[in-house]
C-alpha positions in Angstrom: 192.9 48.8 97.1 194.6 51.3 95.4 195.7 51.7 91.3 198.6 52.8 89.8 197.4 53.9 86.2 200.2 54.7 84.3 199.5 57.6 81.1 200.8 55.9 77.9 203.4 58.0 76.0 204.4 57.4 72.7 205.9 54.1 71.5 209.7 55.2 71.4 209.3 57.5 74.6 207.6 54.8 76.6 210.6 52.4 75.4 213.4 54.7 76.0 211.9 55.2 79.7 211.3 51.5 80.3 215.0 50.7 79.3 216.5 53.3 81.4 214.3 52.6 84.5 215.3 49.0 84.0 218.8 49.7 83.8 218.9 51.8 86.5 217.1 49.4 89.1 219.5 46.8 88.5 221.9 46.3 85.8 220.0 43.4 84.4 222.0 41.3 82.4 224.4 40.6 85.0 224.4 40.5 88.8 227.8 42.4 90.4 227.7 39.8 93.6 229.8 37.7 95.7 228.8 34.1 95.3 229.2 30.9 96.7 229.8 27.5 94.9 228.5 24.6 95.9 229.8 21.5 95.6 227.6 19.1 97.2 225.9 18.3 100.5 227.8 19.4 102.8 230.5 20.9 101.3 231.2 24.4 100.3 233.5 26.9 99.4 233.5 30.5 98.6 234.4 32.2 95.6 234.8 36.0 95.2 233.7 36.9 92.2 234.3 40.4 91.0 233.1 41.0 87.7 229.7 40.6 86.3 228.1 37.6 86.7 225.1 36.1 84.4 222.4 34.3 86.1 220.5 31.2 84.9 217.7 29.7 85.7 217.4 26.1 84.3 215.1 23.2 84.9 215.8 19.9 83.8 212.9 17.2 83.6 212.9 13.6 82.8 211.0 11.9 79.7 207.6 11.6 81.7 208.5 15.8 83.0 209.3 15.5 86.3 212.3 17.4 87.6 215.4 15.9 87.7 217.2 16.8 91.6 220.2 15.7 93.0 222.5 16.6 90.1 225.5 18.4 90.8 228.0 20.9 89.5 229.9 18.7 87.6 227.0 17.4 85.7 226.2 21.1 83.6 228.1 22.2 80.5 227.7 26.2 79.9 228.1 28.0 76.6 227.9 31.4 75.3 228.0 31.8 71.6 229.5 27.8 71.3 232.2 28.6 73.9 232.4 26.7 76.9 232.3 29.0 80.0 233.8 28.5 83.6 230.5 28.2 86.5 230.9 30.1 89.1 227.4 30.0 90.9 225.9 27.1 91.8 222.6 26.7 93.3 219.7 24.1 93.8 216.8 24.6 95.8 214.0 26.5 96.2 214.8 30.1 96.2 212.3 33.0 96.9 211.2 34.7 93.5 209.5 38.0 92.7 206.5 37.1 90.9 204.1 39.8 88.4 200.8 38.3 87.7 199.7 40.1 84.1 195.7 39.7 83.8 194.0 40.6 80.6 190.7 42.3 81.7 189.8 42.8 78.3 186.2 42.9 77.3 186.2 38.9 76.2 187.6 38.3 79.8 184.7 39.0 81.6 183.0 35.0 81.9 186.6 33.9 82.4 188.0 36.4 85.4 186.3 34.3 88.4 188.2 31.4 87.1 192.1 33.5 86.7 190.9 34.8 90.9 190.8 31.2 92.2 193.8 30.2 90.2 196.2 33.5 91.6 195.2 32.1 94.5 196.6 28.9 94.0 199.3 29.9 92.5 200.3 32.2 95.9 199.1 29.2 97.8 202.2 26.7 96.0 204.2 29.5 96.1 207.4 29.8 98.1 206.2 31.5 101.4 209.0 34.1 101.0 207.6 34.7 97.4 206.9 38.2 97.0 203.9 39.1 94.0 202.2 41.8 92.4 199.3 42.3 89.5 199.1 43.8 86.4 195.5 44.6 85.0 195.4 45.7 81.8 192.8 46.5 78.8 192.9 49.6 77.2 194.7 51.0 80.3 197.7 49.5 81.8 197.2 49.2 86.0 200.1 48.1 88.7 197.4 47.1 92.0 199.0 48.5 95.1 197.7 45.6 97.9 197.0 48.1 100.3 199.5 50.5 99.5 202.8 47.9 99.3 204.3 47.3 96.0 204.0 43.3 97.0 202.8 40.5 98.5 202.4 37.3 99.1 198.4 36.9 100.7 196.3 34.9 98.3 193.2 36.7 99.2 194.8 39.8 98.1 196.1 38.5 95.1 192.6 36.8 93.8 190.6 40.9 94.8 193.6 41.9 92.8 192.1 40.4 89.9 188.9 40.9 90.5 188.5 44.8 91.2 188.8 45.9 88.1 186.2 45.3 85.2 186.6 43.5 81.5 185.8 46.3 79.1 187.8 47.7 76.1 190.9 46.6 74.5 193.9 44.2 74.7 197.2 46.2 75.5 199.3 43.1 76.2 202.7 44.6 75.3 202.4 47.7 77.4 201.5 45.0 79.9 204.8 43.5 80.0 207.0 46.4 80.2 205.5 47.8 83.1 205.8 44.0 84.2 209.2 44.0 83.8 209.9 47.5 85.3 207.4 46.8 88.4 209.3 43.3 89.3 212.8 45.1 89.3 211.5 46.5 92.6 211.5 43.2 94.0 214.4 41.9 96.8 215.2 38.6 94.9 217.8 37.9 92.4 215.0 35.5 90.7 212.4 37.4 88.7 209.5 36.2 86.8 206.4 37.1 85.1 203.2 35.3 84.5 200.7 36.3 81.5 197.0 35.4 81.5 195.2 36.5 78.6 192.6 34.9 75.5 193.8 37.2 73.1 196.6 38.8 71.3 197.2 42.8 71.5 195.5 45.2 69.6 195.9 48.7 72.0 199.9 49.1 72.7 202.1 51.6 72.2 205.2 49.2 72.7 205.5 46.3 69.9 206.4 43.0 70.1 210.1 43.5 69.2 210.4 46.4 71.5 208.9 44.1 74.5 211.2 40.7 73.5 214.5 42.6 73.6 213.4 44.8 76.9 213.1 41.0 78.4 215.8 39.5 77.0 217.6 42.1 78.8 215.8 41.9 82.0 216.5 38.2 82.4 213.0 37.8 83.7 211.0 34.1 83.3 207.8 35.1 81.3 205.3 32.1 81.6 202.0 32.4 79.9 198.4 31.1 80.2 196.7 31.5 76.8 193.2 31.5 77.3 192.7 31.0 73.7 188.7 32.1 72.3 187.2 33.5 68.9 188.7 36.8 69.0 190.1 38.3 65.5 193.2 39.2 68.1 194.9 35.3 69.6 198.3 35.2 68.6 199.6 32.3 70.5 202.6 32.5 68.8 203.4 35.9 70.5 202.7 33.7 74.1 205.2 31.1 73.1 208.0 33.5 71.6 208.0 35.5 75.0 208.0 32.7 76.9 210.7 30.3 75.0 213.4 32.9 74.6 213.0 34.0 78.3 213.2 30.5 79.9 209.8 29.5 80.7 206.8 28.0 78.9 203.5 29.2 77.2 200.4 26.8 78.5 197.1 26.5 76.3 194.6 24.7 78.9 192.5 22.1 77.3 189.8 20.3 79.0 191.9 17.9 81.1 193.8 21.3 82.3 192.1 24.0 84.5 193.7 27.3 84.9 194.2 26.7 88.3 195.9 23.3 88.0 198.3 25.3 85.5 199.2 28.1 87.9 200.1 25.0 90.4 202.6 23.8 87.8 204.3 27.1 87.3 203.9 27.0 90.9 205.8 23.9 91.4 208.5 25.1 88.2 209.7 28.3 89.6 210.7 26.2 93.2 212.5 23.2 91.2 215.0 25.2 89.2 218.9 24.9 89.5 220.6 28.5 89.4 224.1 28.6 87.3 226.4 31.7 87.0 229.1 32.4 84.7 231.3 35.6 83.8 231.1 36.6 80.7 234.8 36.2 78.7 234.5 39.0 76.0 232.8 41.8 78.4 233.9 44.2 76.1 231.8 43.3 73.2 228.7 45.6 74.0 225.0 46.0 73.4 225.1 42.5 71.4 222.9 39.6 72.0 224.6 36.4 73.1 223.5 33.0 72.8 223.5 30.5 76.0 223.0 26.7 75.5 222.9 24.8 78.9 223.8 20.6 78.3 223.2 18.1 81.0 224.7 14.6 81.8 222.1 12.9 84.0 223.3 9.4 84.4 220.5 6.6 85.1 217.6 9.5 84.3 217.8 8.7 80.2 217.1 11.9 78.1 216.6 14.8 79.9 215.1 18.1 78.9 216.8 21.3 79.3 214.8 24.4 80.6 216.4 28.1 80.4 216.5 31.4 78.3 217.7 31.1 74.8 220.4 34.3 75.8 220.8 37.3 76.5 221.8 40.9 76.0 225.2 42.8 76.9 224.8 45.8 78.1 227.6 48.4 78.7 228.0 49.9 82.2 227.7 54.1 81.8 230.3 55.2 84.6 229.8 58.3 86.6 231.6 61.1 88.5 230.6 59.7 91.4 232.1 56.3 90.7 234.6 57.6 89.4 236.0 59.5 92.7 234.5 56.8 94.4 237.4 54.7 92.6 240.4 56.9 92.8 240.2 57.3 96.6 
């Protein structure tokens, strides 16, 4: 199994890089695609859509948290900054993600590392079987595991010796972590992207901080779960768990002792394939580089009060033009 250790630059060079590289993959806050609306079982039209389109993921869940199927277009309100926005994608069903698994191989990991194996592996196992994954390692080093020289996969066994090749020493560089999280999984096929932190501690060897790392997410549109492992380390921050994960869409878990990391890792598991997928075009896609708020309501008739799952917004991001596009467009 081979390593990809990445040499850590300085803070504002390793952000400028991550940004770009981001950018360039794949345009991020928006997906430029032809969609299809859905209407129902068995019904279905096509809609071209020409401008950019923003992509949410959202999960709705009942009072006791199971997810609430069966709902239908109709049924969603979308808003951006308090206005009401036209849908124009979507979906409900479960959809092949590209999955990073982050692992803190810090020096307090070491008793705990067995356990995180045997839960990657049932997380791959409740996974999608188009799913495609990758793992992070990190300490004082940041590593990207190439499975046998591919960028992904989805082989359980792979994923667990993933985990386990590299050895708990050093440091905590979290933050670092997710960047080149969030650059690796831009590589991936799928339109759905998410990221899945397993760490006791809180970060105490990046180069990136935490503001630097929340707005490169926000702008990647990428699900950041997280499994706090929480000990006696000067450096847990849950909070820094939970912030990632509520303004991204997905949700920070602290096992107790009715919760194993494995049966957690089956839950995000079972979360990423019960997710509805709605798409709107922005109205004011002039208004550049500024963060916009997105609030997703739900009428759920004979279900009570639901809970609504998705990011808290996202970023705008202007679209550099080129020569090439340019006489790309004038022939």
């Amino acid at each position: 199994m081979n390593r990809a250790v990445r040499s850590r630059p300085s803070s504002l060079a390793w952000g400028c890089f991550l940004l770009a590289g981001i950018l360039l993959i794949c345009g991020l806050t928006a997906y430029p695609l032809s969609q299809s609306l859905e209407h129902g079982a068995g019904s279905q039209s096509t809609i071209s859509v020409k401008t950019e389109l923003v992509a949410l993921p959202v999960r709705v869940t009942d009072s006791n948290g199971s997810f609430v199927s069966g709902l239908g277009l109709q049924d969603f309100r979308v808003y951006e900054d308090k206005r009401l926005q036209k849908v124009t994608l979507f979906q409900e069903g479960d959809a092949p993600v590209t999955v990073g698994l982050l692992v803190d191989h810090s020096r307090s990991m070491g008793p705990k590392l067995a356990e995180v194996a045997t839960a990657v592996s049932s997380f791959a196992q409740s996974s999608n079987l188009q799913d495609e994954m990758f793992v992070v390692d990190f300490n004082d080093d940041v590593s990207v595991q190439l499975l046998h020289g591919k960028a992904f996969t989805n082989d359980p066994k792979e994923l667990a010796k993933a985990v386990t090749s590299v050895r708990a020493r050093g440091r905590t560089a979290l933050y670092d972590a997710v960047a080149e999280g969030l650059l690796h999984v831009q590589l991936g096929h799928f339109d759905r992207k998410a990221l899945i932190i397993v760490s006791d501690g809180g970060d105490n060897a990046s180069q990136q901080k935490f503001s630097q790392v929340l707005a490169l997410a926000q702008r990647a549109q990428v699900l950041i779960y997280s499994i706090g492992l929480i000990g006696d380390t000067e450096e847990v921050n849950p909070a820094v768990l939970r912030r990632l994960s509520k303004a991204t869409g997905g949700i920070a878990y602290f096992p107790d002792r009715s919760h194993t990391v494995t049966s957690i890792s089956t839950q995000i598991a079972r979360d990423l394939r019960e997710q509805y997928t709605l798409g709107f075009s922005p109205e004011n896609a002039s208004d550049v580089h500024s963060f916009r708020k997105v609030e997703v309501k739900v009428a759920a008739p004979g279900h009570g009060k639901v809970r609504v799952q998705t990011r808290s917004g996202y970023y705008a991001v202007e679209e550099k033009s080129s020569p090439e596009r340019a006489a790309k467009g004038a022939k």
